[in-house]
C-alpha positions in Angstrom: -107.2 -34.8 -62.0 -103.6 -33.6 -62.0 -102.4 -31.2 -58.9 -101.2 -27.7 -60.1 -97.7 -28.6 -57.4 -97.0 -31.6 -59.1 -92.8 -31.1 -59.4 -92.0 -28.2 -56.9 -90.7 -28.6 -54.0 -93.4 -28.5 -50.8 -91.2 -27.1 -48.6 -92.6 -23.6 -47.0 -89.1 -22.8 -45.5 -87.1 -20.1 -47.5 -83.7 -21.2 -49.0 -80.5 -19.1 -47.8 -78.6 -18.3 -51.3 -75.1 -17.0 -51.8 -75.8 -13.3 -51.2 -77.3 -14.0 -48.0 -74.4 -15.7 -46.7 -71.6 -13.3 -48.1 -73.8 -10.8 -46.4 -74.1 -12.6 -43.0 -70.3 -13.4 -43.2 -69.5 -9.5 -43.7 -72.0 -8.9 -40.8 -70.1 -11.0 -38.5 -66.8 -9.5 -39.5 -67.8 -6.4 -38.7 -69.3 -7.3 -35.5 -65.7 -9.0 -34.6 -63.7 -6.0 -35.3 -66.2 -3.5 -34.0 -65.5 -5.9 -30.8 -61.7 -5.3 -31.4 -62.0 -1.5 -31.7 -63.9 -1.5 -28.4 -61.3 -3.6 -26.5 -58.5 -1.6 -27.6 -59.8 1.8 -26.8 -60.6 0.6 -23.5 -56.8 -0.5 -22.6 -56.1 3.0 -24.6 -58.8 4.8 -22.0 -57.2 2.7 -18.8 -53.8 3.5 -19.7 -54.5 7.1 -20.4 -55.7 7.2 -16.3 -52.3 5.9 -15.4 -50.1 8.4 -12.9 -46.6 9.0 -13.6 -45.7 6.9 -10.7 -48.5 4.1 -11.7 -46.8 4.0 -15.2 -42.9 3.9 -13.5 -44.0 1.5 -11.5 -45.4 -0.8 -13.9 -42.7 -0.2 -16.3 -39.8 -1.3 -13.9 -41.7 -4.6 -13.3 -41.6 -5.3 -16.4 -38.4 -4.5 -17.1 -37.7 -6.7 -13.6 -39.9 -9.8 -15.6 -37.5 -9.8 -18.7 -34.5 -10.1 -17.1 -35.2 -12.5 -14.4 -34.9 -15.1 -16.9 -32.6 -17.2 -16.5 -32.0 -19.5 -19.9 -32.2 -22.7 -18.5 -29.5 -25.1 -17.0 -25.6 -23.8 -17.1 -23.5 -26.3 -19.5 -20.3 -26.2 -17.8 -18.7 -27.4 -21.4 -19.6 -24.7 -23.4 -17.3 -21.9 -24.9 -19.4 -18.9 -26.0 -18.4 -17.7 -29.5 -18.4 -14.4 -28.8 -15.9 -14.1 -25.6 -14.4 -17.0 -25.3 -15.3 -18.0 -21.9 -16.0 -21.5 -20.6 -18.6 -22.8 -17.8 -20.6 -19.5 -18.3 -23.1 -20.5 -21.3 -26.9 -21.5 -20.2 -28.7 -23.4 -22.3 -32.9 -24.2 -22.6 -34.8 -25.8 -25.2 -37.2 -23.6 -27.2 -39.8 -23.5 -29.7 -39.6 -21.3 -32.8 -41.4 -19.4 -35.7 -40.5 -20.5 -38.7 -41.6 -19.7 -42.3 -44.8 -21.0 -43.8 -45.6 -24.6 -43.6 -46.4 -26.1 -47.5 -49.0 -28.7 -46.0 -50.7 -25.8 -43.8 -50.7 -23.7 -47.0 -52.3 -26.1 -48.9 -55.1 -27.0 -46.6 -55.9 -23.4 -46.2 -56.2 -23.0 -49.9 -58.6 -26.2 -50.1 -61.0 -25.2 -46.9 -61.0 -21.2 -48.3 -59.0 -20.1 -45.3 -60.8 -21.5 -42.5 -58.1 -23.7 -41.5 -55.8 -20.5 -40.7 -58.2 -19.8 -37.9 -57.3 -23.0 -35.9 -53.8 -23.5 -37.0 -52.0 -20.1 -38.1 -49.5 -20.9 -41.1 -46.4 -20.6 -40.0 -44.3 -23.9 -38.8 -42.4 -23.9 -35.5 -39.3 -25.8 -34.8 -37.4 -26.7 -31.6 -34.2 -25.6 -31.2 -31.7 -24.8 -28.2 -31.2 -20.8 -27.0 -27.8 -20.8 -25.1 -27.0 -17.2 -23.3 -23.6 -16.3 -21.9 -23.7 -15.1 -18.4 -20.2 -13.3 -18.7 -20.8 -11.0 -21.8 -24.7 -11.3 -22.6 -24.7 -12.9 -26.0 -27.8 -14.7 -26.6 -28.1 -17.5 -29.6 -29.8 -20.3 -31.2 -28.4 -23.5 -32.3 
């Protein structure tokens, strides 16, 4: 005698189809920026309980932290291009945003964008920032 299942699969478990996972993938989105919203209104909330002399405070340090910086060594042979002056130029090496990178492009468009998660797309290139002590001209080269 024949058996009626003869042909269909015997598996019991249920199959996930294409809705599920566009649903599930929307789900977690929302949870991740629900997560976001949270986190923000939270630094909103704290900063919001700040004193006047809390927030004075905290913006003179940083104001303190960006200019301690001190642009690397001093390159006694340079001549800024802006006035002139020799032995006052600093120079440190530096890495740089720059455009969108054609291979990273491509391999986002082949994975559907899940390579953008891991590697961002834009390319970064070193270059030198040199910054005159005597009139405060910053540059690249």
């Amino acid at each position: 005698m024949c058996s009626p299942n003869i042909g269909k699969p015997q598996s019991n478990q249920p199959t996930l189809s294409l809705k599920g996972i566009v649903v599930m993938e929307v789900f977690f989105l929302v949870l991740i920026m629900t997560g976001l919203i949270v986190a923000l209104i939270l630094v909103c909330i704290r900063e919001i309980k700040l004193t006047p002399e809390q927030r004075a405070r905290r913006t003179l340090r940083r104001l303190k932290a960006r200019g301690s910086h001190n642009y690397g060594s001093n390159s006694p042979a340079m001549i800024c291009p802006h006035c002139q002056t020799k032995g006052t130029v600093r120079t440190e090496w530096i890495t740089q945003k720059k455009g969108i990178s054609g291979g990273k492009a491509t391999s986002a468009i082949l994975t559907g964008g899940l390579s953008l998660l891991a590697t961002g797309l834009s390319r970064k290139e070193d270059h030198i920032e040199a910054h005159c002590n005597n009139c405060g001209m910053t540059w690249v080269i």
